[in-house]
C-alpha positions as semicolon CSV with decimal commas, in nm:
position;residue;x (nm);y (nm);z (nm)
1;X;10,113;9,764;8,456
2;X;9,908;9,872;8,696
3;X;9,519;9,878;8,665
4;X;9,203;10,011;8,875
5;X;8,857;9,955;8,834
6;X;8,629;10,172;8,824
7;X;8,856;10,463;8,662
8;X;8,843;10,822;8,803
9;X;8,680;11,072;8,620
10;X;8,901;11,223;8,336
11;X;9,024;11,593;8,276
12;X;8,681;11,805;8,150
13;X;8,666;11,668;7,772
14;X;8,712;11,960;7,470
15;X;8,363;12,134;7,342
16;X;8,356;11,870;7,060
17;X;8,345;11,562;7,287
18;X;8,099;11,721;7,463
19;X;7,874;11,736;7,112
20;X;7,934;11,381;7,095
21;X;7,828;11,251;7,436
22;X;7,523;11,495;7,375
23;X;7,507;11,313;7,049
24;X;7,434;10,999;7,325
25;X;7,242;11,119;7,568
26;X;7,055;11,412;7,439
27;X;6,845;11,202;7,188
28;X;6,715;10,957;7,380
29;X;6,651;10,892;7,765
30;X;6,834;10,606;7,777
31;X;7,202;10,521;7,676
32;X;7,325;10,170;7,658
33;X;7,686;10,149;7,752
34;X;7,896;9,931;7,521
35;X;8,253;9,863;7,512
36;X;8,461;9,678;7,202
37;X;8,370;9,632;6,854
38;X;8,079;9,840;6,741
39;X;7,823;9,672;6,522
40;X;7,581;9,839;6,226
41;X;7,232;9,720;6,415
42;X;6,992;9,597;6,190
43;X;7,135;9,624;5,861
44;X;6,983;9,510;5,545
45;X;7,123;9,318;5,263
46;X;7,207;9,632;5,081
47;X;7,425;9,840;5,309
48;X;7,589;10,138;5,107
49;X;7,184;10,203;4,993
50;X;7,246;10,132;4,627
51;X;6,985;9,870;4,572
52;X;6,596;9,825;4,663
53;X;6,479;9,943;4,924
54;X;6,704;10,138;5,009
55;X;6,737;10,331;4,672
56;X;6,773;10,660;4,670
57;X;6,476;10,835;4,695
58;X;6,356;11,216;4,636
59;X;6,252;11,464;4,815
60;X;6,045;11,722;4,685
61;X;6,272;11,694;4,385
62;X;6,610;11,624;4,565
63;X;6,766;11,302;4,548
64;X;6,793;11,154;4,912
65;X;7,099;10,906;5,001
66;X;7,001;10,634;5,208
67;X;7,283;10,642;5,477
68;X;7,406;10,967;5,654
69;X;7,734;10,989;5,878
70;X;7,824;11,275;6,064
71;X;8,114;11,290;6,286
72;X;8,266;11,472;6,567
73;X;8,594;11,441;6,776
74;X;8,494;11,216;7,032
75;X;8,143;11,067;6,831
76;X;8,026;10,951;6,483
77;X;7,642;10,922;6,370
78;X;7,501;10,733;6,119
79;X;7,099;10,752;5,983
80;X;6,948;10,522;5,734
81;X;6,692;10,661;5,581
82;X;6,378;10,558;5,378
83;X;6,114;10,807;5,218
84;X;5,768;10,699;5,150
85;X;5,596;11,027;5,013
86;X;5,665;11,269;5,254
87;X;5,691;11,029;5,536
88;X;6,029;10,894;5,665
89;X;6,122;10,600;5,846
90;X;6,476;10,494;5,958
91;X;6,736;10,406;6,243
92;X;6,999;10,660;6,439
93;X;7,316;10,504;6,525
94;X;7,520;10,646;6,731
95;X;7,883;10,622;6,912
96;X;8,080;10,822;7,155
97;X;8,317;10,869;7,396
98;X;8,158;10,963;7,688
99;X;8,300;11,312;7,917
100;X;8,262;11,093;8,242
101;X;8,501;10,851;8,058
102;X;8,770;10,887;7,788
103;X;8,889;10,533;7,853
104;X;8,539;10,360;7,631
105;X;8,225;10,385;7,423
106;X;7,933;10,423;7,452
107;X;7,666;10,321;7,167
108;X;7,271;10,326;7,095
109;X;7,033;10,254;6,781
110;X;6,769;10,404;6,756
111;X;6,432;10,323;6,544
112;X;6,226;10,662;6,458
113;X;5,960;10,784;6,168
114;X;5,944;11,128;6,064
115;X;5,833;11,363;5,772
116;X;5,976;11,618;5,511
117;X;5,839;11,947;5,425
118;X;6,038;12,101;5,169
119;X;6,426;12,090;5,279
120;X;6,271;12,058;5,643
121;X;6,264;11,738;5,812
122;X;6,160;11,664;6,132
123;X;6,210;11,294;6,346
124;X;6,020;11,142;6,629
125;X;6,330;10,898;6,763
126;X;6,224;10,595;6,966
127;X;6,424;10,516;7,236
128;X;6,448;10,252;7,479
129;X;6,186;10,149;7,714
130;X;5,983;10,313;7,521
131;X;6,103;10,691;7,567
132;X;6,037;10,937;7,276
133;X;6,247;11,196;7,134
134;X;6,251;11,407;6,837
135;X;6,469;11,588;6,626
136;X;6,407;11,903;6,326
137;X;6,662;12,018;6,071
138;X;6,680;12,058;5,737
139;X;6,750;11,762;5,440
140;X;6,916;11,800;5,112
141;X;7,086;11,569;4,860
142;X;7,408;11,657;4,978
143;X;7,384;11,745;5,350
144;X;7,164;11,689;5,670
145;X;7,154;11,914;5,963
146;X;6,981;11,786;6,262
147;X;6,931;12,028;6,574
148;X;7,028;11,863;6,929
149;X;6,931;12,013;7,233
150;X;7,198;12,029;7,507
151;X;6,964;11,992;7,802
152;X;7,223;12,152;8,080
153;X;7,272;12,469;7,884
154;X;6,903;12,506;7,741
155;X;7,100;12,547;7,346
156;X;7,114;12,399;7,003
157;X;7,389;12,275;6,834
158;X;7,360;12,146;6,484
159;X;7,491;11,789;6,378
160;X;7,599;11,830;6,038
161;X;7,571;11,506;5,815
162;X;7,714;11,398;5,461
163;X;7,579;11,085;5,242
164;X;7,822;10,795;5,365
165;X;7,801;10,397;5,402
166;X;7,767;10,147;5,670
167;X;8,191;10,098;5,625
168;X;8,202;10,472;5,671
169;X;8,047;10,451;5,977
170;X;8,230;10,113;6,125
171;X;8,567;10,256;6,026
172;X;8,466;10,568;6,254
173;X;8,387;10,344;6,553
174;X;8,712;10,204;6,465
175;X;8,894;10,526;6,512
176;X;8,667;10,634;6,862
177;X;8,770;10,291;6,988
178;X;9,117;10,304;6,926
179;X;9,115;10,651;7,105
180;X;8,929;10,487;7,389
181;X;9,226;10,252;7,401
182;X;9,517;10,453;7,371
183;X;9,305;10,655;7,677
184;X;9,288;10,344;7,872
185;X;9,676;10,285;7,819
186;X;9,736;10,651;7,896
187;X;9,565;10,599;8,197
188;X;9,719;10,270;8,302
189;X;10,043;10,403;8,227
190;X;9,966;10,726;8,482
191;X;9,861;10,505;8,688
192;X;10,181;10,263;8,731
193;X;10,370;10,588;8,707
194;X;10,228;10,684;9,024
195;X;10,224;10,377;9,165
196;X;10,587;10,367;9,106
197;X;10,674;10,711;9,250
198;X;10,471;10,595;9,538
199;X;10,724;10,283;9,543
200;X;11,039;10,510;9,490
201;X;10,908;10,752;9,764
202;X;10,849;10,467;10,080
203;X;11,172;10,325;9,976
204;X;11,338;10,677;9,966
205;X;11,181;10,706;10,313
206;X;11,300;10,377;10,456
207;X;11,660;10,478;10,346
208;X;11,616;10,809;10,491
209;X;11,508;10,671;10,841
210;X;11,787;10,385;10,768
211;X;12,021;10,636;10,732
212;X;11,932;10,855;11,044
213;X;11,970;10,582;11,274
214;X;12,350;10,476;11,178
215;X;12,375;10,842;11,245
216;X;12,226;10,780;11,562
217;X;12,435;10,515;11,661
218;X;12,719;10,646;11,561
219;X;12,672;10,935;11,740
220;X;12,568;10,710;12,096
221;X;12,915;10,518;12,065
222;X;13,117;10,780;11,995
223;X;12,995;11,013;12,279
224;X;13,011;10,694;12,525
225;X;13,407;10,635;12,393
226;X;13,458;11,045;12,451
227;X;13,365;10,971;12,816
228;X;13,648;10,909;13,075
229;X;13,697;10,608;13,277
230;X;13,695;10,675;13,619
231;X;13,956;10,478;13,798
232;X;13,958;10,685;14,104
233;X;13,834;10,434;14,310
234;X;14,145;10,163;14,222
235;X;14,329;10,380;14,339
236;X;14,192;10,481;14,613
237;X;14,121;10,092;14,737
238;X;14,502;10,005;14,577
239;X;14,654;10,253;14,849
240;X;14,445;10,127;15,137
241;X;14,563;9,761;15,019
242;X;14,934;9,911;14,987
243;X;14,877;10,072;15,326
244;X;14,741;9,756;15,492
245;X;15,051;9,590;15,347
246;X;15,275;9,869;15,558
247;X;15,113;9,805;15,836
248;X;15,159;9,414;15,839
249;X;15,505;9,457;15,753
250;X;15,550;9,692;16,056
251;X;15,356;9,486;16,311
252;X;15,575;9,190;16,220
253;X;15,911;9,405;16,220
254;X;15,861;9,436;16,627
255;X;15,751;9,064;16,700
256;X;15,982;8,999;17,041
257;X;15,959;8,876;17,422
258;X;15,690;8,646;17,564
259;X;15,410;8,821;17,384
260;X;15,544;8,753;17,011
261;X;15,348;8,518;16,945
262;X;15,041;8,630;17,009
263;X;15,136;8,982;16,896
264;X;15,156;8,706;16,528
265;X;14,859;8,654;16,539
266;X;14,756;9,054;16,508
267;X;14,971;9,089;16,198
268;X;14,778;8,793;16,079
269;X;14,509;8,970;16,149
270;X;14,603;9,234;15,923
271;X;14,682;9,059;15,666
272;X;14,300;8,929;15,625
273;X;14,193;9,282;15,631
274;X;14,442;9,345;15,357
275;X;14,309;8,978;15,184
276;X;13,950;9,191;15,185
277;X;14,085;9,535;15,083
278;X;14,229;9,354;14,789
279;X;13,841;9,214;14,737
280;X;13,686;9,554;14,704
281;X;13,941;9,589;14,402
282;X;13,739;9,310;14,266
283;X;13,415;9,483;14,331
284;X;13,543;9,802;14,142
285;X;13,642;9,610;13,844
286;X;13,273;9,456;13,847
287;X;13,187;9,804;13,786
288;X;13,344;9,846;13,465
289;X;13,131;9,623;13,293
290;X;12,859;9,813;13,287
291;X;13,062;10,062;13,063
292;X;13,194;9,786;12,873
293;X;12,813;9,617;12,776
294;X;12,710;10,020;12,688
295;X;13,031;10,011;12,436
296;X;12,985;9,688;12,313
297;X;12,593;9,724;12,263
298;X;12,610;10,076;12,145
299;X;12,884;9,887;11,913
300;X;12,661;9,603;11,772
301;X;12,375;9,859;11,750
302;X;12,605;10,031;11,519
303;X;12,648;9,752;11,251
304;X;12,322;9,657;11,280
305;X;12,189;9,991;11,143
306;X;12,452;9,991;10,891
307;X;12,370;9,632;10,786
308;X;11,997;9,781;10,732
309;X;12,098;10,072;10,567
310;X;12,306;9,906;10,317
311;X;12,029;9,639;10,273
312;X;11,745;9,984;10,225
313;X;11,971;10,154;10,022
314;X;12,091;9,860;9,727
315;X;11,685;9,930;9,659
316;X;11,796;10,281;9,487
317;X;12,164;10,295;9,454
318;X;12,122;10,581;9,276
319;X;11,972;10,775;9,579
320;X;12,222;10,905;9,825
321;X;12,050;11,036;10,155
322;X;12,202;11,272;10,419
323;X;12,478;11,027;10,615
324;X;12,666;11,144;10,865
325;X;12,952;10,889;10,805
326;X;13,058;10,630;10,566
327;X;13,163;10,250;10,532
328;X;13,521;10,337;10,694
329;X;13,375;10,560;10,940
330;X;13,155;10,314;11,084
331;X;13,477;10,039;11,107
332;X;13,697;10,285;11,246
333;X;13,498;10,347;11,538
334;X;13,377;10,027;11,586
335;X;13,749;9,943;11,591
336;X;13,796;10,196;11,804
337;X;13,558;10,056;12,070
338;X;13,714;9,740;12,014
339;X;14,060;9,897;12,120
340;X;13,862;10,072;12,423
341;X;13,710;9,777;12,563
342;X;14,043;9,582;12,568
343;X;14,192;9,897;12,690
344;X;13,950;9,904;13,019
345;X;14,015;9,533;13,075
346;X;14,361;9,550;13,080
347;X;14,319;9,862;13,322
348;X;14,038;9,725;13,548
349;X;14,215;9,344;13,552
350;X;14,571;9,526;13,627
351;X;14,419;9,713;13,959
352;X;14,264;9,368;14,068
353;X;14,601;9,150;14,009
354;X;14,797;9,410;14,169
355;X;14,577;9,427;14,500
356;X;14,587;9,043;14,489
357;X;14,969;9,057;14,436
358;X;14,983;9,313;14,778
359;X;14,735;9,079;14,943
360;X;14,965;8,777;14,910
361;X;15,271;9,001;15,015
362;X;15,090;9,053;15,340
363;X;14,995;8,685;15,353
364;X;15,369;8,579;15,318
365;X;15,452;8,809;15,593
366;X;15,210;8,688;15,831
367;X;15,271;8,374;15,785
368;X;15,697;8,448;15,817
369;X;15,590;8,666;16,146
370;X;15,383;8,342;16,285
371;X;15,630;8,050;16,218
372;X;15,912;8,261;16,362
373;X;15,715;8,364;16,690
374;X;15,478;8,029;16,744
């Protein structure tokens, strides 16, 4: 699974989230950030408020729980309170998931003092470092409503609050934390997700460019093995071989009288010219490997990008990407320019042996002409 630190902002959170992160940071001018198991702050001996001190009291005739919870989606609240005449003293706990981050929470407690006036009740909130706050709302036996300010919209919202217990509120932390979680997994899991589309897309591209250079290969070797050998000059050095053969055999045909033997040593003359005409044969045939390294390299170059393909490919077998051939296409045409190759050799090594062949004709007639005259 993959995992990044810091996470990105979330998606904007639903109205109630954003009561609860106002539920944070509206009350007090500073937020502590906390992450894991919550914790009641400060709790007496007595926590569900059942036994002195923390006894229910009355207000102006109505019976006053100790502990409050109120709740929203994404927070929970909890106020333990303590009346002393019309004076009130107490702590604000509170829990949320934050809008810049669905994958925690964040918590704060809170000391304040306060007073009752009726049903009215109004709290001076201490924060931390020493920053002040206050709240007003209205207090019954069976419900508290305290007003919150949203300070980026200038309006009041009212957090509504039912007697509860310390285990009421700690089971709601509970909840916000395992929604933090799940958030966090959510996100994680996104995260690989993309992480592994990211993955599947380079190795979709390194088939893809795999792919387009067997077509490219294939493409070089097969237009080389559509070109034509040109043989034109064999042929063209063959005749003037054959030709210098003629002429040997024609000088030594009229070899008579006094001058024989030196007219001998003309036709052996001509048959060193036809010794070298047979050489540029030679020559012509060193030609054709320059077409055979271009088949043979363009031939090699062929497997090797098939090699790599196949290699790129076995990454996603399911992926098939646009190929211009196959497995047996790529064989058959390397087969092909196997065939070729030998094909040329045979040609090019036929022309040479054959002017070598008419070269030692010559020589054998030269040498007749010269013991039979000398």
């Amino acid at each position: 699974m993959v995992q990044m630190y810091p996470p990105p902002p979330p998606p904007p959170a639903p109205s109630n989230r954003r009561k609860a992160y106002l539920l944070v940071v509206g009350v007090a001018a500073f937020v502590a950030t906390a992450s894991g198991t919550a914790v009641y702050m400060n709790q007496s001996k007595s926590e569900t408020g059942t036994s002195s001190p923390f006894s229910a009291g009355v207000v102006d005739g109505i019976s006053t729980p100790h502990v409050w919870v109120g709740t929203a989606n994404d927070g929970v609240a909890m106020v333990e309170l303590t009346k002393t005449g019309s004076s009130l003293s107490g702590s604000l706990d509170i829990t949320a998931i934050p809008e810049s981050n669905a994958t925690t929470t964040r918590s704060e407690h809170m000391a304040f003092t306060g007073s009752v006036d009726g049903t009215a009740v109004t709290l001076r909130i201490d924060g931390a470092f020493g920053s002040v706050g206050s709240l007003s709302g209205t207090l019954t036996n069976t419900e508290m409503n305290l007003h919150v300010p949203d300070s980026n919209s200038g309006t009041m919202y009212t957090l509504a609050m039912r007697p509860g217990t310390v285990e009421d509120y700690n089971s709601k932390v509970g909840e916000l934390q395992s929604q933090a979680r799940q958030a966090l997994t959510d996100f994680q899991d996104a995260q690989a997700q993309a992480a592994q589309e990211a993955a599947d897309a380079k190795t979709r591209g390194q088939i893809d460019s795999a792919a387009a250079k067997v077509t490219s290969a294939y493409n070089d070797l097969k237009g080389t093995l559509g070109v034509l050998v040109d043989y034109s000059s064999f042929e063209t050095d063959l005749t003037t071989v054959r030709a210098d053969l003629k002429t040997v055999k024609d000088n030594a045909a009229n070899l008579s009288g006094e001058d024989a033997c030196s007219d001998a040593g003309s036709v052996e003359m001509d048959a060193g010219t036809a010794e070298m005409d047979a050489g540029t044969l030679e020559m012509d045939r060193g030609t054709l490997d320059y077409t055979i390294s271009d088949i043979e390299g363009q031939s090699t170059a062929l497997k090797d990008a098939w090699d790599a393909y196949e290699t790129a490919q076995a990454l996603m077998p399911g992926y098939k990407p646009v190929l211009s051939t196959s497995t047996g296409g790529v064989s058959k045409l390397r087969t092909n320019a196997k065939d070729t190759v030998s094909g040329i050799k045979s040609k090019g090594d036929g022309y040479v042996k054959t002017g070598k062949d008419l070269a030692a004709k010559a020589r054998g007639v030269s040498d007749a002409a010269v013991a039979s005259s000398c």
